[in-house]
C-alpha positions as CSV (number, residue, x, y, z in Angstrom):
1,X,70.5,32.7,-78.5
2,X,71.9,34.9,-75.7
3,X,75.0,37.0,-76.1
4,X,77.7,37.0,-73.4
5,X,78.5,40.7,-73.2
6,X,80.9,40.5,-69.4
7,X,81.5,38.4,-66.9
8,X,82.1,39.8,-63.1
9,X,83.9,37.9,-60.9
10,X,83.0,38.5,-56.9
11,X,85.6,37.8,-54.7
12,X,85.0,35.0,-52.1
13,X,83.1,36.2,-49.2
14,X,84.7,35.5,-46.2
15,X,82.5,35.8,-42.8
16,X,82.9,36.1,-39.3
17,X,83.8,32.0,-38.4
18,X,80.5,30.6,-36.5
19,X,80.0,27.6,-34.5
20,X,79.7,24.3,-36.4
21,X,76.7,22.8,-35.7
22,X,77.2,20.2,-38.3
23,X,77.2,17.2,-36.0
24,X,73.9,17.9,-34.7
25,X,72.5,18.4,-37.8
26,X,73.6,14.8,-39.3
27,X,71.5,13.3,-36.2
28,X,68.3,14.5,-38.0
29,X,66.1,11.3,-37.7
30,X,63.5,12.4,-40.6
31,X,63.2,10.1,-43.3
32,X,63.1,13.5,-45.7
33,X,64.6,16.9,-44.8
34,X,65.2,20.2,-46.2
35,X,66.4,23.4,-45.1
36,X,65.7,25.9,-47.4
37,X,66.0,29.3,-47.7
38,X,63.1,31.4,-48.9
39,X,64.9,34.3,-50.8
40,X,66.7,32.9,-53.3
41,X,65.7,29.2,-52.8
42,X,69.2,27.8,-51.8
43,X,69.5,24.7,-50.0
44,X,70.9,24.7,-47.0
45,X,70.4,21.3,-45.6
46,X,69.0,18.1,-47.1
47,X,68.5,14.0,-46.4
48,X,66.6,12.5,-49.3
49,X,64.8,15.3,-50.8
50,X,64.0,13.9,-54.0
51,X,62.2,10.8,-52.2
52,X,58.4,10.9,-53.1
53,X,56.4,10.6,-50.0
54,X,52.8,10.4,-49.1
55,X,52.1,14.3,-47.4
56,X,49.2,13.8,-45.4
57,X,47.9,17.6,-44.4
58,X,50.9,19.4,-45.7
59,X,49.1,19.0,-49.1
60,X,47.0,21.8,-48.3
61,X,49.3,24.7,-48.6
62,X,48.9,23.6,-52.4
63,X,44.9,23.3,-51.5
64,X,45.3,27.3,-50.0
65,X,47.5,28.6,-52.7
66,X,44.8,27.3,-55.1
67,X,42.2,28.9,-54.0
68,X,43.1,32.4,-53.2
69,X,44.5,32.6,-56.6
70,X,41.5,31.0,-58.1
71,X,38.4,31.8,-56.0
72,X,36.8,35.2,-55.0
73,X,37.9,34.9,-50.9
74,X,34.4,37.2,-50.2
75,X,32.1,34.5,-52.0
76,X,30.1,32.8,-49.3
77,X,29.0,29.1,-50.2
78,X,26.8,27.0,-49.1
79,X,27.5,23.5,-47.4
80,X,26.1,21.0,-49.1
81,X,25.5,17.0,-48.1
82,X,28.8,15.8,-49.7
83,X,30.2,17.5,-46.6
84,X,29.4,14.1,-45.1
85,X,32.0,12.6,-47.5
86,X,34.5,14.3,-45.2
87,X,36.1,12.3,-42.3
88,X,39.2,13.0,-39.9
89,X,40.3,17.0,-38.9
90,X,37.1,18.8,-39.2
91,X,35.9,22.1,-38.5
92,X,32.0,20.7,-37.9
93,X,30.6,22.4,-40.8
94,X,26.8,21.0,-41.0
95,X,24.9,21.0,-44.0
96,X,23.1,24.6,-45.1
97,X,25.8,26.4,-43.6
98,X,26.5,29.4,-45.3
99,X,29.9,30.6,-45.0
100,X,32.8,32.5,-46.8
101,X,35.6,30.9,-48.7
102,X,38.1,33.0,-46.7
103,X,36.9,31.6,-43.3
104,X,36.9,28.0,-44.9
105,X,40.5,28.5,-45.9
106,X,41.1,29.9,-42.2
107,X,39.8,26.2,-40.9
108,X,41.7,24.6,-43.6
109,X,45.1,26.1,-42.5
110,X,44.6,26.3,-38.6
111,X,42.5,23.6,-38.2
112,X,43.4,21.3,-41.1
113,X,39.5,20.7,-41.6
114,X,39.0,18.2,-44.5
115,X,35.9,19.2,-44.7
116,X,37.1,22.8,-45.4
117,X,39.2,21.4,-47.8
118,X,36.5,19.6,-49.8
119,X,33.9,22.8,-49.6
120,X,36.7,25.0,-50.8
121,X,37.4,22.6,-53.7
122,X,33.8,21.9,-54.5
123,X,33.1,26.0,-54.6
124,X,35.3,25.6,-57.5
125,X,33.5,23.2,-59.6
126,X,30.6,20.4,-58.5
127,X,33.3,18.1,-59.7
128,X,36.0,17.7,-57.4
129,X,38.6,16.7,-60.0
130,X,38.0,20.0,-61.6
131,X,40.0,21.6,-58.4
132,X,42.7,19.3,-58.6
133,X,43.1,19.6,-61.4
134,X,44.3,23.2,-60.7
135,X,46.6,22.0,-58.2
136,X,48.4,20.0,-60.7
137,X,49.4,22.5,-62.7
138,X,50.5,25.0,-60.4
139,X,52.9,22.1,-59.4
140,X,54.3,21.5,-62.7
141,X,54.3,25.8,-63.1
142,X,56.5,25.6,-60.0
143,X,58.4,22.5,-61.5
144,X,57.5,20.8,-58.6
145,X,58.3,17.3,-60.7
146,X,58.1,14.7,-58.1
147,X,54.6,15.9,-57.2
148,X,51.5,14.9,-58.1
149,X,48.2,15.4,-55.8
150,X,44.5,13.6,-56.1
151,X,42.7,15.2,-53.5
152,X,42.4,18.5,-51.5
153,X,42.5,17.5,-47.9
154,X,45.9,15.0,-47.7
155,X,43.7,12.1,-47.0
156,X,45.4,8.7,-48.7
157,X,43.2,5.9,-47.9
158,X,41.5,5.5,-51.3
159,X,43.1,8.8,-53.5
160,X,47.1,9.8,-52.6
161,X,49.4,13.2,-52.5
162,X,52.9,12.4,-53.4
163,X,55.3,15.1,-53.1
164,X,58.9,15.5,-51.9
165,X,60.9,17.4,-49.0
166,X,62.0,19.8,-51.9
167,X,58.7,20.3,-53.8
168,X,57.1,21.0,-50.5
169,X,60.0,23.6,-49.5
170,X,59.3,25.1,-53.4
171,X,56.0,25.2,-52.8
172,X,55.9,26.4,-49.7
173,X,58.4,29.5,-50.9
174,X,56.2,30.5,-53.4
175,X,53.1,30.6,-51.1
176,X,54.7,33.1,-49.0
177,X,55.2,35.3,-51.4
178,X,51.0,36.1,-51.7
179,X,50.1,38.6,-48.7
180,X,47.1,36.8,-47.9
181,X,48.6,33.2,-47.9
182,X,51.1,34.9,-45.1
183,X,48.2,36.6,-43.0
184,X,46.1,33.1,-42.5
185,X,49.5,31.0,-42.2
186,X,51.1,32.8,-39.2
187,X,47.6,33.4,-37.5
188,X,47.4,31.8,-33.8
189,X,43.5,31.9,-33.2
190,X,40.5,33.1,-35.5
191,X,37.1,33.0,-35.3
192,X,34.5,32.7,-38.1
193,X,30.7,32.9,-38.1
194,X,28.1,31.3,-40.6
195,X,25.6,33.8,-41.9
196,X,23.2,32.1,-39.1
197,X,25.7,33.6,-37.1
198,X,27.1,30.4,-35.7
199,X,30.4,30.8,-34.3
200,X,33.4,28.8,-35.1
201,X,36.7,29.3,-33.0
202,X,39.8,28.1,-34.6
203,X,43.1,28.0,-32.9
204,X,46.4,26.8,-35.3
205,X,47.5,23.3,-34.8
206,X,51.2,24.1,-35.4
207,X,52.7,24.5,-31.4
208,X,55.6,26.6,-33.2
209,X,53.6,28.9,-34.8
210,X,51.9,29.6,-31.4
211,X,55.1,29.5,-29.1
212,X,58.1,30.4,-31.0
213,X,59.0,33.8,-31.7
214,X,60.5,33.4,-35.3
215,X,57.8,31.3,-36.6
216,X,56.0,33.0,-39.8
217,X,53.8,30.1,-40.3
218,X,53.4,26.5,-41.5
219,X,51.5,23.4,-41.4
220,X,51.0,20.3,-39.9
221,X,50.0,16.8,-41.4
222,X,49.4,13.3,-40.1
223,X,48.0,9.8,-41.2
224,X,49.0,6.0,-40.2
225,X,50.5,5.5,-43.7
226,X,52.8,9.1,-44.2
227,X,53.6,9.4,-40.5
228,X,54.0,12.8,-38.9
229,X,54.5,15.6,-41.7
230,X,55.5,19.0,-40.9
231,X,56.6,22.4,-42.4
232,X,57.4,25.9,-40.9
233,X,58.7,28.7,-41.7
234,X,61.8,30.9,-39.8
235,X,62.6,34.5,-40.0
236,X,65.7,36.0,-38.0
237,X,68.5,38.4,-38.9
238,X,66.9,39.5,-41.9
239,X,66.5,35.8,-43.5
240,X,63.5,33.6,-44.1
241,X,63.7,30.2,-44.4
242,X,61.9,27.3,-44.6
243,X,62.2,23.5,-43.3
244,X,60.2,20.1,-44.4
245,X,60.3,17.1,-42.4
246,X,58.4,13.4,-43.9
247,X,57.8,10.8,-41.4
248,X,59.3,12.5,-38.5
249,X,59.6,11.6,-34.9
250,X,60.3,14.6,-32.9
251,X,59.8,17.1,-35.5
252,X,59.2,19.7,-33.6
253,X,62.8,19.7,-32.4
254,X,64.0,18.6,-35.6
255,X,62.4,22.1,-37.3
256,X,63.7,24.5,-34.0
257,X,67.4,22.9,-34.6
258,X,67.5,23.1,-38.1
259,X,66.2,27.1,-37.8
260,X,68.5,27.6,-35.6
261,X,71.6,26.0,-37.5
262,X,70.7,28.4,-40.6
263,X,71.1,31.5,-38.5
264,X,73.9,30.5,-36.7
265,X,76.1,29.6,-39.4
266,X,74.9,31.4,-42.6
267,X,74.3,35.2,-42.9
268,X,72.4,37.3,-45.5
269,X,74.3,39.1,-47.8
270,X,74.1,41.9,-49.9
271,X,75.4,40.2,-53.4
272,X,74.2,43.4,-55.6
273,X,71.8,46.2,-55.5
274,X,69.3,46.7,-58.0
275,X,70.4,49.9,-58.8
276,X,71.8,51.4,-62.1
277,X,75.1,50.7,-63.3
278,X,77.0,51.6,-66.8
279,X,78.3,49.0,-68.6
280,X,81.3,49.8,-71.4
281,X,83.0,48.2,-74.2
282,X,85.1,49.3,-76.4
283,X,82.3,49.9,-79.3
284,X,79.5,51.6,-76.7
285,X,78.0,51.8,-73.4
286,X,74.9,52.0,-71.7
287,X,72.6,51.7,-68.5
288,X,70.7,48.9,-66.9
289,X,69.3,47.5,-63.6
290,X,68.3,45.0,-62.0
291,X,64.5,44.4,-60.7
292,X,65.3,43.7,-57.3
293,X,68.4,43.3,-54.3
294,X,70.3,40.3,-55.0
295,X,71.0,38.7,-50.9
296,X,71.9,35.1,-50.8
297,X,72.5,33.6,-47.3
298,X,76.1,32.5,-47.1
299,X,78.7,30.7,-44.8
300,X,82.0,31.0,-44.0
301,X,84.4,30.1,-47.2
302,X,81.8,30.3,-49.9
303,X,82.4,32.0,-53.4
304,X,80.1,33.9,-55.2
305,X,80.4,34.5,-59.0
306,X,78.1,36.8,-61.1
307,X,78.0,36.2,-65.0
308,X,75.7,39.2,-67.3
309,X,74.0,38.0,-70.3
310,X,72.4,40.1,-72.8
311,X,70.3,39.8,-75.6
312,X,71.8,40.7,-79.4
313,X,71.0,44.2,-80.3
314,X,70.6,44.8,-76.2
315,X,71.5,48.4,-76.6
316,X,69.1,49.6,-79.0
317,X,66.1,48.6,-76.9
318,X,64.4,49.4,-73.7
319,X,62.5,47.4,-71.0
320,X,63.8,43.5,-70.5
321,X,67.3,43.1,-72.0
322,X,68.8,39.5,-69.9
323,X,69.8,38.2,-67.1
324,X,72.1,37.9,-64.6
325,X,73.2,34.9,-63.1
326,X,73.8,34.1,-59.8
327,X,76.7,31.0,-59.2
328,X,77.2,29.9,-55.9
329,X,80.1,27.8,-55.5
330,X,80.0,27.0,-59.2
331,X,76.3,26.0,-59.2
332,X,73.9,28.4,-60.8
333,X,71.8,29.3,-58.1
334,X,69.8,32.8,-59.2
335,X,68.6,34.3,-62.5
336,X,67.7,37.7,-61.7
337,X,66.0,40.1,-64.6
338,X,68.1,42.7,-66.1
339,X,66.5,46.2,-67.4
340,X,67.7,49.2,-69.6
């Protein structure tokens, strides 16, 4: 049981007034949208996030972040015939290649090769299941609770991915976080060679990621039954964030406007620093910190409120001692570590 030891009340935060793009952003003609922003996961925009949808190819982000946590990237594999099980986005892999699992999750990302996909999984365990299993329960770690994914690869004509504009912007913030997930995301061309020394020339699918300067990566997805899926992420004016788009007409316009209502209308803030500070009562006082900055992205007219909570006997011990929380026009947005 926690102990409220303060609460510190922020003034609102009043910014310079922007242009309302509001209108525009009402006209999104997605059947599921998120804006999200990738620092402290606040919401910026949504139409019917919570709506499971098939994902088509967006499911492998959750097929990458899998395996680099999971696999040794260095390991090269040999292809094997259930290759031929693999149909749709390729990257031509023939039977007795032998190839590294980091160039496999290259073609995987840029390419969208399904038959990357089911090598990478496969390099796990002969059993497919084994893999997806794995990507499973990183979606339940994440609490990505509308999820639930059957194969590595997006394909749904006899196994199905269901996941949800929000999952898939959760997801998709977590993934960034891991340096190497980053560096193959936001790659524009890469080339891989079997140990035969065949060569194999990828170039990324995603036009933004190739064309538009604030792109830091994303992915593309397609089939007849989930339509055009898409997600990509934004960085400008020291925010990062991210949008999702299911069954999507125009999406690449859809994903460009959406970036460019977040920067135009919200700015990152300093909430606090993670530096130390002295807290005193009337019985004692003492030091603590936070682990990291606190920014949240805000707009004109929002409130933030910060509330301290300590553990009993907090000032007797060292290391991890509570939280603080983060409310952003009364919702509880943040829960940031506190340290003595």
């Amino acid at each position: 049981m926690r102990k409220v030891i303060g609460l510190i009340i922020v003034a609102i935060i009043s910014l310079t007034k922007t242009v309302d793009h509001q209108a525009t952003i009402n006209d999104v003609s997605a059947r599921s949208a998120i804006l999200m922003d990738a620092g402290s996961g606040r919401v910026m925009f949504q139409k019917n996030i919570h709506e499971r949808l098939l994902t088509a190819s967006i499911a492998k982000i959750m097929t990458a972040i899998t395996a680099i946590e999971h696999l040794d990237l260095e390991r090269e594999i040999t292809v094997t015939k259930d290759v031929l099980k693999a149909h749709g986005s390729s990257i031509y892999l023939e039977i007795g290649d032998r190839i590294k699992i980091i160039d496999l999750l290259y073609g995987l990302m840029l390419r969208s090769g399904n038959d990357a996909a089911l090598m990478i999984a496969l390099s796990y365990n002969v059993n497919e299941s084994y893999f997806v299993r794995l990507m499973n329960e990183k979606a339940k770690q994440l609490k990505m609770t509308n999820s639930t994914f059957e194969n590595p690869s997006g394909l749904d004509e006899t196994t199905k991915n269901y996941s949800t504009a929000y999952d898939m912007a959760v997801l998709m913030r977590y993934a960034l976080q891991n340096t190497t997930f980053r560096m193959i995301i936001s790659t524009k061309h890469y080339v891989a060679k079997t140990a035969s020394g065949k060569i194999l020339d990828f170039y990324n699918k995603h036009r933004l990621v190739c064309e538009h300067p604030q792109v830091t990566g994303g992915k593309t997805g397609y089939t007849k039954l989930a339509g055009r899926t898409l997600v990509t992420s934004f960085q400008n004016k020291g925010m990062e964030v991210i949008v999702v788009t299911f069954d999507a007409g125009g999406d690449w316009n859809i994903h460009k406007s959406l970036a460019n209502y977040a920067f135009e209308n919200f700015k990152n803030e300093l909430i606090i620093s993670r530096r130390h500070f002295k807290l005193a009562t009337c019985l004692y006082s003492f030091d603590f910190f936070l682990e990291r900055d606190v920014y949240l992205p805000l707009k004109e007219g929002d409130e933030v409120y910060l509330g301290l909570y300590l553990k009993p006997e907090s000032k007797k011990n060292k290391g991890l001692i509570g939280q603080l929380n983060v409310y952003l026009n009364n919702e509880l947005i943040l829960r940031v570590p506190v340290y003595q």
